[in-house]
N, C-alpha and C positions, 0 to 999 in steps of 0.2 A: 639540354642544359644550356642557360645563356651564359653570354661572358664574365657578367658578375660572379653570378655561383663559381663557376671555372675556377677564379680566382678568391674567392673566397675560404681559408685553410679553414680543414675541418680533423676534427680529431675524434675515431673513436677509440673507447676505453674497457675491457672489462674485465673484471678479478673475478678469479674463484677463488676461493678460503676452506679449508677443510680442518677444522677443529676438534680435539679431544678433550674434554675437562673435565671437572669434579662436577659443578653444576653449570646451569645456566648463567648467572651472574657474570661468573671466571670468563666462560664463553667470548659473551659479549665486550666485556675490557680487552682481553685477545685481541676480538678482532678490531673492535675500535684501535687500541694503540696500534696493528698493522696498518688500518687505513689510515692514520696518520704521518706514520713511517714513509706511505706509498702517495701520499698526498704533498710530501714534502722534498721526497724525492722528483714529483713528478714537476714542480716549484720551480725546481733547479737544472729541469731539462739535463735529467739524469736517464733518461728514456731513449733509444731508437723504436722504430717499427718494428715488430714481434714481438714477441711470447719473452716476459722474463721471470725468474725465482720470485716468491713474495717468501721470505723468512724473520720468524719470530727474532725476538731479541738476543737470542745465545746463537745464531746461525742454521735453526732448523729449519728447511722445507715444509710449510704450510699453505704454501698454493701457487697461483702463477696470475700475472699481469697481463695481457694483452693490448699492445697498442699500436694505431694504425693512425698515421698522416698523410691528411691528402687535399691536392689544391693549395700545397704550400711547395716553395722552393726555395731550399735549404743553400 
């Protein structure tokens, strides 16, 4: 790796989602409004590095975030 890359912050990101619903439709707004929830969160560098709760709008557990920074110094 040369010094550029080194310094270059890099961020990976990955969500699982586990959804139950009446149909598909339901489904999909679900998880849209979470990924917006986690998109907005992620905005406001409301994140550390690891694993955190992804929860619907009334506080339910429906999946988890992962995130990892690197090449950056905080």
């Amino acid at each position: 790796m040369d010094n550029d890359e080194a310094l270059t912050p890099h961020l990976k990101c990955d969500v699982e989602l586990e959804l139950v619903g009446p149909n598909v439709p339901t489904l999909n707004k679900w998880a849209a409004n979470a990924l917006r929830a986690l998109a907005d969160r992620l905005d406001h560098d409301e994140f550390e590095d690891g694993f955190s709760d992804v929860t619907d709008g009334v506080g339910k557990k429906i999946g988890t975030i992962y995130i990892v920074y690197s090449g950056v110094d905080f």
